[in-house]
PQR file of N, CA, C, O and H, with PARSE charges and radii, in Angstrom:
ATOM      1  N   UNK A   1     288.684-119.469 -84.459 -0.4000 1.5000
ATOM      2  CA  UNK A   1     288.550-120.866 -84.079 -0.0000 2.0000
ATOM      3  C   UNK A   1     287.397-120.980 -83.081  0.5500 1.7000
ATOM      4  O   UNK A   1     287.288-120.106 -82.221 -0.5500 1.4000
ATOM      5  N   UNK A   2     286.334-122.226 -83.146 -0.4000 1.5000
ATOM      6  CA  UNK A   2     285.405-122.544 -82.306 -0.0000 2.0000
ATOM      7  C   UNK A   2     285.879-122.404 -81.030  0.5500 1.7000
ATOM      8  O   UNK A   2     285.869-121.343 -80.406 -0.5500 1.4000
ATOM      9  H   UNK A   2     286.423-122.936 -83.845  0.4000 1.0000
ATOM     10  N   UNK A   3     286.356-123.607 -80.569 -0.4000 1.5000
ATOM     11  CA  UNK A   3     286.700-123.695 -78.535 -0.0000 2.0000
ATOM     12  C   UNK A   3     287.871-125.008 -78.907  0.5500 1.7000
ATOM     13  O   UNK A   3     288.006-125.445 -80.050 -0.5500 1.4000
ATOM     14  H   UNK A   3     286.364-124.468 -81.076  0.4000 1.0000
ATOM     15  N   UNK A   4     288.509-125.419 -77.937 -0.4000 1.5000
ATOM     16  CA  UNK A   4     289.576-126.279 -77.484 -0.0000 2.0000
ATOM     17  C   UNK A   4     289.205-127.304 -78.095  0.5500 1.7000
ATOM     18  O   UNK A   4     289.958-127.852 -78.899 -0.5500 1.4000
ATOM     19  H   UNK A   4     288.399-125.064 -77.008  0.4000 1.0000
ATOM     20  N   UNK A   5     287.361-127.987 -77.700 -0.4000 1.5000
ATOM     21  CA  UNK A   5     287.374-129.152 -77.842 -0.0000 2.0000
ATOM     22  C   UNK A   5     286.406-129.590 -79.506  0.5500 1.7000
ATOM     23  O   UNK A   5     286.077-130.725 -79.851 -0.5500 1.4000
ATOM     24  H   UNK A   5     286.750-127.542 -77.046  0.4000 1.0000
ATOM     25  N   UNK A   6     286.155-128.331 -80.245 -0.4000 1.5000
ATOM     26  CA  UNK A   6     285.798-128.576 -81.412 -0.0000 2.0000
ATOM     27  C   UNK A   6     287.279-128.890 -82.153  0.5500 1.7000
ATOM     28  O   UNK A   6     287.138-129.737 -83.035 -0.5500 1.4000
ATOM     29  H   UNK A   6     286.422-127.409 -79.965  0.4000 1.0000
ATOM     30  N   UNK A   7     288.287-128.542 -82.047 -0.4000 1.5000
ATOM     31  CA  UNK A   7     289.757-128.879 -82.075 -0.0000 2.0000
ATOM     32  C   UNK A   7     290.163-130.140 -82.019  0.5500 1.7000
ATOM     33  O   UNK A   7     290.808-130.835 -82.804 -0.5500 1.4000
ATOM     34  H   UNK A   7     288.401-127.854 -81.331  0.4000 1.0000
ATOM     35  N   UNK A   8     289.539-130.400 -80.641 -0.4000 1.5000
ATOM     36  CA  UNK A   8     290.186-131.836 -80.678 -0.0000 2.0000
ATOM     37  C   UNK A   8     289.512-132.966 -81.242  0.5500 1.7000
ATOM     38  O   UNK A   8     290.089-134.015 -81.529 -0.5500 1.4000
ATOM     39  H   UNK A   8     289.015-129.836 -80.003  0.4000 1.0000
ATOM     40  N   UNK A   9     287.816-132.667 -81.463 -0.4000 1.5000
ATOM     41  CA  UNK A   9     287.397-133.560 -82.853 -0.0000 2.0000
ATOM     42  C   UNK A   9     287.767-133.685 -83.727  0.5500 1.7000
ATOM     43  O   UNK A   9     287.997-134.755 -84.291 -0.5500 1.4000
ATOM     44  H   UNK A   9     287.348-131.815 -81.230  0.4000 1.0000
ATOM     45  N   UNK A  10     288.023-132.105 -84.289 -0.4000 1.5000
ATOM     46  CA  UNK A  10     288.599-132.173 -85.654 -0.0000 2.0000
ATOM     47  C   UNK A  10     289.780-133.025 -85.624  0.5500 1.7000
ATOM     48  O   UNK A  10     289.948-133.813 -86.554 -0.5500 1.4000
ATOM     49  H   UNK A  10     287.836-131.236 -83.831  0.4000 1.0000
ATOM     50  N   UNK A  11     290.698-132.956 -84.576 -0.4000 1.5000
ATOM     51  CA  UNK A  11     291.874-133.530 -84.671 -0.0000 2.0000
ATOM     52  C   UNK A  11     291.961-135.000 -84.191  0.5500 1.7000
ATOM     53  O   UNK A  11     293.038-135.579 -84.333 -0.5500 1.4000
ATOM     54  H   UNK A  11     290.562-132.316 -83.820  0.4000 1.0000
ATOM     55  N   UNK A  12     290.687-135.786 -83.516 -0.4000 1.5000
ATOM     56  CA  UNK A  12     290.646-137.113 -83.461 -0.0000 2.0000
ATOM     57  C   UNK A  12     289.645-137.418 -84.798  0.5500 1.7000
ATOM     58  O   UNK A  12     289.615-138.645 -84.897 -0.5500 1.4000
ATOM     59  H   UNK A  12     289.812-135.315 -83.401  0.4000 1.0000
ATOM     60  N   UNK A  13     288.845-136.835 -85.829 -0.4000 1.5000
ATOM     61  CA  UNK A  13     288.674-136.997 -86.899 -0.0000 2.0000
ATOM     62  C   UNK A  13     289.785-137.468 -87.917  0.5500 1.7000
ATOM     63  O   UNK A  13     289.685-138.342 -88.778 -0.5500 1.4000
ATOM     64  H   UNK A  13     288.869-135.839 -85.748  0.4000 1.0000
ATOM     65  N   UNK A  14     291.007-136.570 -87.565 -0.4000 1.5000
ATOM     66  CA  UNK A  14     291.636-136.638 -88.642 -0.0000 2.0000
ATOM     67  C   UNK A  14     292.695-137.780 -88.637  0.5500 1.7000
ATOM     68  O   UNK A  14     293.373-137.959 -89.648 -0.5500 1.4000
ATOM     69  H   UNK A  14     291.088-135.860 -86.866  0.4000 1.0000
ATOM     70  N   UNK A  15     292.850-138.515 -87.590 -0.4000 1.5000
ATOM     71  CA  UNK A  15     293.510-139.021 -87.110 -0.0000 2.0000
ATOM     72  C   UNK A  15     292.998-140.795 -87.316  0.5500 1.7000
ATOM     73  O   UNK A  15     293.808-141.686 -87.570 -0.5500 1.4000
ATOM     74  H   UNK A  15     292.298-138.369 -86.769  0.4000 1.0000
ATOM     75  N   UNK A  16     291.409-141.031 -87.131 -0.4000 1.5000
ATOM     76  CA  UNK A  16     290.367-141.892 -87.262 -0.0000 2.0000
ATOM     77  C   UNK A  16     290.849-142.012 -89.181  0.5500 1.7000
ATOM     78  O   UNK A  16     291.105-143.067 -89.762 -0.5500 1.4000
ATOM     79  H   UNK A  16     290.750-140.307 -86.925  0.4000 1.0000
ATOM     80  N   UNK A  17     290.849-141.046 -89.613 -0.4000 1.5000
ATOM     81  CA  UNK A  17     290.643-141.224 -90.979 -0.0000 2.0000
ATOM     82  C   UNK A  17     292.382-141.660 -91.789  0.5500 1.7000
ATOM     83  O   UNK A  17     292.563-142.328 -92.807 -0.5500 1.4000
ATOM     84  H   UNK A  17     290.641-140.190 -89.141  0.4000 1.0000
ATOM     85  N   UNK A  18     293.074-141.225 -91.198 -0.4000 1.5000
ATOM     86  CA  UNK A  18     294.691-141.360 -91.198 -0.0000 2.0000
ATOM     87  C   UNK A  18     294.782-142.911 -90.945  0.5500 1.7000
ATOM     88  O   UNK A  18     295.616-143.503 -91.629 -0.5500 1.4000
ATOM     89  H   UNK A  18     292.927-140.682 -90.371  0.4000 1.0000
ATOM     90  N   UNK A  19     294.057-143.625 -90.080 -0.4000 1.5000
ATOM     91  CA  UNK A  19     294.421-144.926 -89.416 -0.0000 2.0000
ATOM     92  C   UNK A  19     293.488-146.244 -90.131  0.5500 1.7000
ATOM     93  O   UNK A  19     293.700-147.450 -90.007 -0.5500 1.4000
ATOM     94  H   UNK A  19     293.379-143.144 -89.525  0.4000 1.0000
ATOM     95  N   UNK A  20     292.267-145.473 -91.002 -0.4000 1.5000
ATOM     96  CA  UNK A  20     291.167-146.670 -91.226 -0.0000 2.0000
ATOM     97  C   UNK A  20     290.872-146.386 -92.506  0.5500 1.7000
ATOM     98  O   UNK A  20     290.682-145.210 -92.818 -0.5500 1.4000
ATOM     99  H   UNK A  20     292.094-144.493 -91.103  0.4000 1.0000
ATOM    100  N   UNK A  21     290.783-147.423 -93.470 -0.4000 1.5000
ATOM    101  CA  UNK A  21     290.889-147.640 -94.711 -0.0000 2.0000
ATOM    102  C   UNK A  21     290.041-146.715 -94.947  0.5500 1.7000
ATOM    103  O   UNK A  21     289.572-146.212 -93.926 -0.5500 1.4000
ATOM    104  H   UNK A  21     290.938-148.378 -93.216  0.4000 1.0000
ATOM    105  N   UNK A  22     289.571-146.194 -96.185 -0.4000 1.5000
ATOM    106  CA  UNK A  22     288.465-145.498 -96.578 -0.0000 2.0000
ATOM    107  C   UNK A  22     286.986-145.964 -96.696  0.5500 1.7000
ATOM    108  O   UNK A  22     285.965-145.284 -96.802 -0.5500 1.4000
ATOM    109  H   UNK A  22     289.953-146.603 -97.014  0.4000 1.0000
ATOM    110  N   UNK A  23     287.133-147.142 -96.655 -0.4000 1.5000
ATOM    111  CA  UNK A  23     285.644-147.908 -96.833 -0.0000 2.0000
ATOM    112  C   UNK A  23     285.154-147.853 -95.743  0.5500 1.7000
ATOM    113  O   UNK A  23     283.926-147.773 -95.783 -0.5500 1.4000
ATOM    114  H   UNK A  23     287.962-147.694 -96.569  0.4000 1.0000
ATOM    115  N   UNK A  24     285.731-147.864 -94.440 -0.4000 1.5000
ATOM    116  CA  UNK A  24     285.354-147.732 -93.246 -0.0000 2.0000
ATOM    117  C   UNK A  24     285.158-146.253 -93.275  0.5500 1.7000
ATOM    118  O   UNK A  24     284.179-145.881 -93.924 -0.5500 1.4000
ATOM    119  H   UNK A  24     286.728-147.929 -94.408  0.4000 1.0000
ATOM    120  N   UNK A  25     285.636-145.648 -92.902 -0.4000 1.5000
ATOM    121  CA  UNK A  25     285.313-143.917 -92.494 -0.0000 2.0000
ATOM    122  C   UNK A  25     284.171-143.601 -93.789  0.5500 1.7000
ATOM    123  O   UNK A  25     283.087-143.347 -93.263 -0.5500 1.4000
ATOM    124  H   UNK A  25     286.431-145.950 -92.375  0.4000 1.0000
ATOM    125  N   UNK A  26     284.107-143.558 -94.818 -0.4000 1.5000
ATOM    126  CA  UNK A  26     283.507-143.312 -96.102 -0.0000 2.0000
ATOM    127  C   UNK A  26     281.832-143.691 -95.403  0.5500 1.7000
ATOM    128  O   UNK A  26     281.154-142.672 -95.271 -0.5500 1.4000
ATOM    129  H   UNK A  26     284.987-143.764 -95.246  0.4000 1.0000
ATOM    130  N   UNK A  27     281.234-144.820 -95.024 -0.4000 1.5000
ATOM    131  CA  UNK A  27     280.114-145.013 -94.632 -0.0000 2.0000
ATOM    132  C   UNK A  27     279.778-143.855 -93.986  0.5500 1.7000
ATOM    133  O   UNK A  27     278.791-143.204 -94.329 -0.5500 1.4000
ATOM    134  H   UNK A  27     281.785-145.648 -95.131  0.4000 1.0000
ATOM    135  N   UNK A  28     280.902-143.346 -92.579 -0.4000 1.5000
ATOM    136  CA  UNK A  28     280.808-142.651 -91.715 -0.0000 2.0000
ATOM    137  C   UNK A  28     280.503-141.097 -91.806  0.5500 1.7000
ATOM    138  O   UNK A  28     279.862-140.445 -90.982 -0.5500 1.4000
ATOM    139  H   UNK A  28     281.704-143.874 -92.300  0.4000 1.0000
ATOM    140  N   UNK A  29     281.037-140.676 -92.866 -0.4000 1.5000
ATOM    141  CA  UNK A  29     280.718-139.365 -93.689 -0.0000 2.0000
ATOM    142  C   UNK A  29     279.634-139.314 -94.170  0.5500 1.7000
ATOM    143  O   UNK A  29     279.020-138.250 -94.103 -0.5500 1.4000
ATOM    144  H   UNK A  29     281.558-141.206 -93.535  0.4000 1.0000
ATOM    145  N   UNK A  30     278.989-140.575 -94.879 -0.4000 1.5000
ATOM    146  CA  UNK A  30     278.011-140.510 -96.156 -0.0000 2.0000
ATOM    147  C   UNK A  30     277.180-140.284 -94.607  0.5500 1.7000
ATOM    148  O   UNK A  30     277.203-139.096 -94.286 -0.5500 1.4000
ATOM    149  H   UNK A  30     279.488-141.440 -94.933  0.4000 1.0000
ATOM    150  N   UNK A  31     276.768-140.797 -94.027 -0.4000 1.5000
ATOM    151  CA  UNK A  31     275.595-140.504 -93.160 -0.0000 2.0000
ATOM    152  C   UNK A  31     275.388-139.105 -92.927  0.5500 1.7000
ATOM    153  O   UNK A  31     274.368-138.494 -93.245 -0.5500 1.4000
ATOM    154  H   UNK A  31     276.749-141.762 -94.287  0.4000 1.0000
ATOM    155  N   UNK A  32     276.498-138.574 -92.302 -0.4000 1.5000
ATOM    156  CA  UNK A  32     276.735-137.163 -91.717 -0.0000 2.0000
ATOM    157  C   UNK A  32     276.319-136.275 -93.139  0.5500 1.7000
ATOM    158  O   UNK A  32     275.843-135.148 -93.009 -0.5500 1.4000
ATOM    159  H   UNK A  32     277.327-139.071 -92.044  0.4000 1.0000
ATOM    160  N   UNK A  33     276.467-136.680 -94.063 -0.4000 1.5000
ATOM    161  CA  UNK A  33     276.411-135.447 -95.189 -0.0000 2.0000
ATOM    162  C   UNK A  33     275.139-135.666 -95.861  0.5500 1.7000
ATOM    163  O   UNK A  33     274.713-134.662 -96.433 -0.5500 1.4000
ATOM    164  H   UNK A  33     276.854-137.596 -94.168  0.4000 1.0000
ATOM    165  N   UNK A  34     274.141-137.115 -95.978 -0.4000 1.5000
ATOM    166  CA  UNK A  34     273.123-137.405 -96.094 -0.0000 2.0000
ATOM    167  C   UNK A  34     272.104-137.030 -95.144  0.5500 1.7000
ATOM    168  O   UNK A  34     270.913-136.824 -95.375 -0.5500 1.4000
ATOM    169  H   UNK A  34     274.487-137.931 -95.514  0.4000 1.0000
ATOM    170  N   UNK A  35     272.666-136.972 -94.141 -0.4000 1.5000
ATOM    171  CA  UNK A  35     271.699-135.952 -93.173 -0.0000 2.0000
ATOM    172  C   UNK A  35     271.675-134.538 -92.528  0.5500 1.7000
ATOM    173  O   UNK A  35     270.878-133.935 -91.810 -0.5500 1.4000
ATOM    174  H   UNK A  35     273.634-137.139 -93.953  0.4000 1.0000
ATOM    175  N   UNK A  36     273.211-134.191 -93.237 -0.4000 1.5000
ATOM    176  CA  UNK A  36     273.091-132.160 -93.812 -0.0000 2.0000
ATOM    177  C   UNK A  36     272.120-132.046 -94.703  0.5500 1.7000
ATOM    178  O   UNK A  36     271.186-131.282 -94.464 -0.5500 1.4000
ATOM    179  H   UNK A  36     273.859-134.681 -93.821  0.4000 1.0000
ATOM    180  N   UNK A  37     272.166-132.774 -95.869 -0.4000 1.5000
ATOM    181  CA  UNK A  37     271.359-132.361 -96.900 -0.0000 2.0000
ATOM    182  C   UNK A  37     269.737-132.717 -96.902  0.5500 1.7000
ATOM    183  O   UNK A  37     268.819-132.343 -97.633 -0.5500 1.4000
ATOM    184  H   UNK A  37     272.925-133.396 -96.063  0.4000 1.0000
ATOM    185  N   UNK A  38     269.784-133.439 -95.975 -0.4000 1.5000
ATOM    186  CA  UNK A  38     268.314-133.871 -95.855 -0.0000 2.0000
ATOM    187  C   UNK A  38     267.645-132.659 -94.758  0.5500 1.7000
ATOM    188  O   UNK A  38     266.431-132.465 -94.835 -0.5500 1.4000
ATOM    189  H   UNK A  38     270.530-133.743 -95.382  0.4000 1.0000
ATOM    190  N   UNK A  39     268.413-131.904 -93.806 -0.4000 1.5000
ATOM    191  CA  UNK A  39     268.184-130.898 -93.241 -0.0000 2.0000
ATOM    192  C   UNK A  39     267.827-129.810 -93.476  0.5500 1.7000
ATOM    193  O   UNK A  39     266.988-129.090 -92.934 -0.5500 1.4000
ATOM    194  H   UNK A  39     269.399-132.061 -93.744  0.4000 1.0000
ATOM    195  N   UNK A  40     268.667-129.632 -94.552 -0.4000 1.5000
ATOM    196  CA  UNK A  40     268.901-128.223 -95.216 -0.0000 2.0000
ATOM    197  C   UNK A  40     267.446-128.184 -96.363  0.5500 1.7000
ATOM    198  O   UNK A  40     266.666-127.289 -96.687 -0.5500 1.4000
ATOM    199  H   UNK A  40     269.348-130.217 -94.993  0.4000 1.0000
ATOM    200  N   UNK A  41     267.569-129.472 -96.692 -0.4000 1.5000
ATOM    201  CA  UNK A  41     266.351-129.601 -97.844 -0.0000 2.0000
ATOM    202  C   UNK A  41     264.814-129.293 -96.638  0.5500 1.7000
ATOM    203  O   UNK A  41     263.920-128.590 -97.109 -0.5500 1.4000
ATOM    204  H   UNK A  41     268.203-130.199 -96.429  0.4000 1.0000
ATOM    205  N   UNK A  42     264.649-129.761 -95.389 -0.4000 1.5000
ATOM    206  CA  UNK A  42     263.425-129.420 -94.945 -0.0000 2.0000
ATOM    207  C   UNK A  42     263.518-127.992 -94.756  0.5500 1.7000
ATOM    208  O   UNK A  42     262.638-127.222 -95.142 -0.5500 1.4000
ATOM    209  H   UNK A  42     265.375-130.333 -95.006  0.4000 1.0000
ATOM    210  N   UNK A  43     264.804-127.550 -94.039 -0.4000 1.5000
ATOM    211  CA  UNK A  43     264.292-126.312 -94.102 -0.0000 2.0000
ATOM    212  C   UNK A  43     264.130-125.168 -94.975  0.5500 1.7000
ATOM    213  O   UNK A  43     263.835-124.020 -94.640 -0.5500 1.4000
ATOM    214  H   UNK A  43     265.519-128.175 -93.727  0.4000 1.0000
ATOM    215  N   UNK A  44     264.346-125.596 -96.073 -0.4000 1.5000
ATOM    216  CA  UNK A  44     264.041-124.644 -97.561 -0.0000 2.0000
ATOM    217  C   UNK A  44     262.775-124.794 -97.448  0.5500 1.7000
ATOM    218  O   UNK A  44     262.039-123.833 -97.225 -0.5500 1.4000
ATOM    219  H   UNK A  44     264.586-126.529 -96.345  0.4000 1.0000
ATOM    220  N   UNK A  45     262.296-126.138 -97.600 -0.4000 1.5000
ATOM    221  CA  UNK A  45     260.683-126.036 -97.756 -0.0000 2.0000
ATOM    222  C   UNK A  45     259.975-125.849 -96.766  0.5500 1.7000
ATOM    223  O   UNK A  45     258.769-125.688 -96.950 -0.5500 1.4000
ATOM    224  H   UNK A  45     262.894-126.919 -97.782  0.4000 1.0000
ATOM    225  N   UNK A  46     260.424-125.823 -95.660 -0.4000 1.5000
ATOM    226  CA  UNK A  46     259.555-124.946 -94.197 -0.0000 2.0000
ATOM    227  C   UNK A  46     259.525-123.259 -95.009  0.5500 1.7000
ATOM    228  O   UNK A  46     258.591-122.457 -94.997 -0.5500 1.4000
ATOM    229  H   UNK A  46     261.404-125.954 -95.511  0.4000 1.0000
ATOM    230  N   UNK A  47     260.746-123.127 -95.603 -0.4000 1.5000
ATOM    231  CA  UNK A  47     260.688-121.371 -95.994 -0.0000 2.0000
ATOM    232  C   UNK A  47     259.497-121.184 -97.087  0.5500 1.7000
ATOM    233  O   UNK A  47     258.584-120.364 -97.181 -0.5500 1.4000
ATOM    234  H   UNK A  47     261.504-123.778 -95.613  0.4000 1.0000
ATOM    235  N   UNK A  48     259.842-122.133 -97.755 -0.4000 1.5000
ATOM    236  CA  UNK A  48     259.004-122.107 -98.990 -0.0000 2.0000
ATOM    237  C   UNK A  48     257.354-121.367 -98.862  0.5500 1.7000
ATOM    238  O   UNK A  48     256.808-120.575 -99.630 -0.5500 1.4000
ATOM    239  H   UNK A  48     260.584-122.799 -97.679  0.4000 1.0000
ATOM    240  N   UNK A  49     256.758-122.099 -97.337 -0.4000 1.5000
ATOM    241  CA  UNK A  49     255.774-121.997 -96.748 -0.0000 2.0000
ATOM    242  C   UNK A  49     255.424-120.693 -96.391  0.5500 1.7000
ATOM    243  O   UNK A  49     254.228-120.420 -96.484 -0.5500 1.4000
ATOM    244  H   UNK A  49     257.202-122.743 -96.713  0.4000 1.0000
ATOM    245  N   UNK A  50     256.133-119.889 -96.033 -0.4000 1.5000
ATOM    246  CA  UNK A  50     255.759-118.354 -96.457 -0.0000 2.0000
ATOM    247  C   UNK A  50     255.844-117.267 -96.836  0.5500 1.7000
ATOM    248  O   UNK A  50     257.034-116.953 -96.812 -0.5500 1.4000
ATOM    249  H   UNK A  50     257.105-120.111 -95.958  0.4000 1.0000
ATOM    250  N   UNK A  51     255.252-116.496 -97.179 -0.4000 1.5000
ATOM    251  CA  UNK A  51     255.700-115.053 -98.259 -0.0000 2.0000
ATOM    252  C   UNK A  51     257.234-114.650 -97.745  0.5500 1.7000
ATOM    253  O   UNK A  51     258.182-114.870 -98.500 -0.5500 1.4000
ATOM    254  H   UNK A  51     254.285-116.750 -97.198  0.4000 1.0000
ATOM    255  N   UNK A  52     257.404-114.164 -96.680 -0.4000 1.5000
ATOM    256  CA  UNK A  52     258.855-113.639 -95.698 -0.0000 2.0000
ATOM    257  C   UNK A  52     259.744-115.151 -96.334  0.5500 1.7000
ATOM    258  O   UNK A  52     260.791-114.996 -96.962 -0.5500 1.4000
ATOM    259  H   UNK A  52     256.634-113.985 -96.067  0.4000 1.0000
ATOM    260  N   UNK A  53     259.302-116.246 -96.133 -0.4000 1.5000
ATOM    261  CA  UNK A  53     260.151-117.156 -96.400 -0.0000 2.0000
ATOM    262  C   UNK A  53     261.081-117.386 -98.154  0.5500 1.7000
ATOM    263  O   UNK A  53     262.272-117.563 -98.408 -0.5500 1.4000
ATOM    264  H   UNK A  53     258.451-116.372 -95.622  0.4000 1.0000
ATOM    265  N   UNK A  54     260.125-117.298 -98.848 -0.4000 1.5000
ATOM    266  CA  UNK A  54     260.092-117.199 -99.871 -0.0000 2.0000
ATOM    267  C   UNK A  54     260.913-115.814-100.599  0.5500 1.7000
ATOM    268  O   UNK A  54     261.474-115.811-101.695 -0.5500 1.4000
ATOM    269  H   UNK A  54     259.157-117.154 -98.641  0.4000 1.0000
ATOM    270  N   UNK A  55     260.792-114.677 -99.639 -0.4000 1.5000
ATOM    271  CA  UNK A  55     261.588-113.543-100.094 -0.0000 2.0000
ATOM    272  C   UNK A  55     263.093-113.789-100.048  0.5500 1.7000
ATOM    273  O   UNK A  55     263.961-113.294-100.768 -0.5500 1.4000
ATOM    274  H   UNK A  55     260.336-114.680 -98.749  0.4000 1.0000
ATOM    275  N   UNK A  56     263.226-114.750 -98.945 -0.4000 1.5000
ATOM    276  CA  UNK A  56     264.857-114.906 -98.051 -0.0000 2.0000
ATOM    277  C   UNK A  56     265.093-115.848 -98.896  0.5500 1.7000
ATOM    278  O   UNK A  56     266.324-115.888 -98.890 -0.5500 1.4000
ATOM    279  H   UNK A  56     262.521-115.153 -98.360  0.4000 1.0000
ATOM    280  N   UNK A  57     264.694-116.722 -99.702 -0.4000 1.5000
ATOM    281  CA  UNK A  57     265.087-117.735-100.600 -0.0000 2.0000
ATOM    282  C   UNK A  57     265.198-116.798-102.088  0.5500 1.7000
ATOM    283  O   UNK A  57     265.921-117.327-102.933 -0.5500 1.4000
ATOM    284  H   UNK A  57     263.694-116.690 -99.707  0.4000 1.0000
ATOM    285  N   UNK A  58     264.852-116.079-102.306 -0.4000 1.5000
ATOM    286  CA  UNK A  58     265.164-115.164-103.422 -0.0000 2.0000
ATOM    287  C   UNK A  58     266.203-114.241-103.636  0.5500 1.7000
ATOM    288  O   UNK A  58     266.851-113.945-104.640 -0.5500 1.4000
ATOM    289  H   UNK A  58     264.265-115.649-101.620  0.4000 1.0000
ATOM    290  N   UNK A  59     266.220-113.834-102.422 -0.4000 1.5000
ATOM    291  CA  UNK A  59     267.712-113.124-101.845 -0.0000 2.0000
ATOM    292  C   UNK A  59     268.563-113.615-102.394  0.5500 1.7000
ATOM    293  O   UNK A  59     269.176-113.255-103.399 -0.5500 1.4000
ATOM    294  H   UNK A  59     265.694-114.075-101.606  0.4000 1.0000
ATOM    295  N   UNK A  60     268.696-114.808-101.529 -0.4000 1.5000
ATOM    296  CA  UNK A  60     269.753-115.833-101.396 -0.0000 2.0000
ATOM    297  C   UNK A  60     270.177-116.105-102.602  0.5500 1.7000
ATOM    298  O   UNK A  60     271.317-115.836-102.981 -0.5500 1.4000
ATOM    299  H   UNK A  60     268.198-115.101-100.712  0.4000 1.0000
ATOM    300  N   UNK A  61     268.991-116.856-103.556 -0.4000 1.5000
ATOM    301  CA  UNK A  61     269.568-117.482-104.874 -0.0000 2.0000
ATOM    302  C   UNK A  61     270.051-115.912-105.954  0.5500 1.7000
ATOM    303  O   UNK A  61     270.869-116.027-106.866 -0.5500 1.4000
ATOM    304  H   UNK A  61     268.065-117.074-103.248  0.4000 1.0000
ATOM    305  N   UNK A  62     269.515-114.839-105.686 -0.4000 1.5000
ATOM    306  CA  UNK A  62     269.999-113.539-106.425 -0.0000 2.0000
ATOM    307  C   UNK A  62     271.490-113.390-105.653  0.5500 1.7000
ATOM    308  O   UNK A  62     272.383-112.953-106.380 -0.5500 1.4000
ATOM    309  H   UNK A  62     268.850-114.746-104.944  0.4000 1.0000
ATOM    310  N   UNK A  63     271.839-113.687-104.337 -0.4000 1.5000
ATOM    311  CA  UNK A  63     273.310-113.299-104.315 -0.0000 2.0000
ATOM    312  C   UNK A  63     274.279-114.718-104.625  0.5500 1.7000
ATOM    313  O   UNK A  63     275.509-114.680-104.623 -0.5500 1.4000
ATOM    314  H   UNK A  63     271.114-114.041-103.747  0.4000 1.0000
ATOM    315  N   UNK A  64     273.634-115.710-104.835 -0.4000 1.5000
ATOM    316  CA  UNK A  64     274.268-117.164-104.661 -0.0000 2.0000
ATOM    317  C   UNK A  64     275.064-117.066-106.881  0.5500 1.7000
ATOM    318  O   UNK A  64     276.218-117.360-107.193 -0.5500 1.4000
ATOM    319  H   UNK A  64     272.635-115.741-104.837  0.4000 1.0000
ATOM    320  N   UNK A  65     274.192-116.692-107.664 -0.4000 1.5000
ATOM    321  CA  UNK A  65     274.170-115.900-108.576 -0.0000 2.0000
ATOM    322  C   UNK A  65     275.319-115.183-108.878  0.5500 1.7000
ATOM    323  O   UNK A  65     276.107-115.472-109.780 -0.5500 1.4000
ATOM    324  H   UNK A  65     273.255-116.453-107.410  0.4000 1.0000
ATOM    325  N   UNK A  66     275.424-114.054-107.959 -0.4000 1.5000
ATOM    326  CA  UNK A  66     276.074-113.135-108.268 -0.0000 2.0000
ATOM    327  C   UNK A  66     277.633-113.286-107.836  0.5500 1.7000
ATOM    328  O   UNK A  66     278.529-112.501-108.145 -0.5500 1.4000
ATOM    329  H   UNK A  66     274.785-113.820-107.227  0.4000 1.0000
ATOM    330  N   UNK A  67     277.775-114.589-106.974 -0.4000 1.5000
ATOM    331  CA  UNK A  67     278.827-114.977-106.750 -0.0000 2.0000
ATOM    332  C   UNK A  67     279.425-115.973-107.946  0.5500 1.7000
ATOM    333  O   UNK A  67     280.632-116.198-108.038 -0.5500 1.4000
ATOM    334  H   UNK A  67     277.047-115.227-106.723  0.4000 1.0000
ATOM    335  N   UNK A  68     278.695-116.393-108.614 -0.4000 1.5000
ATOM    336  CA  UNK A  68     279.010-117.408-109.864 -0.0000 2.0000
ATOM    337  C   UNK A  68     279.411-116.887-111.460  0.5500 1.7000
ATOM    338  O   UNK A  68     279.943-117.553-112.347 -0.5500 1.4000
ATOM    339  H   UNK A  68     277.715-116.211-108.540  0.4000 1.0000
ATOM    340  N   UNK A  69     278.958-115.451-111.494 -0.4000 1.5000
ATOM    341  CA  UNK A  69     279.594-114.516-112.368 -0.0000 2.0000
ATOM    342  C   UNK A  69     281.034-114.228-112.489  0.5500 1.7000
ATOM    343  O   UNK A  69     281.430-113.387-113.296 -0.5500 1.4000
ATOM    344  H   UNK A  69     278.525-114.910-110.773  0.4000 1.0000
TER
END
């Protein structure tokens, strides 16, 4: 487990979402997960940018792969 108070987000998260329709919280996610993926997408293509980078993205998709077998 993280610390006490990553806990107690999770647990006033869950609690926010227990109490408020889904249309409400639903906005609230889409942001948070629209801006994981918008993160994750720059930093692939920061890797992309060099040879070392480009090796660690090959890795990756050869073990990402080998988990899907």
């Amino acid at each position: 487990m993280r610390d006490k108070s990553h806990m107690e987000q999770v647990e006033k998260w869950a609690e926010y979402v227990r109490n408020n329709p889904r249309d409400k919280w639903k906005k609230v996610i889409n942001l948070l997960m629209n801006a994981t993926y918008q993160k994750a997408d720059e930093f692939y293509k920061r890797l992309e940018k060099t040879r070392e980078g480009r090796e660690i993205l090959a890795r990756l998709k050869k073990e990402r792969l080998k988990v899907k077998d």
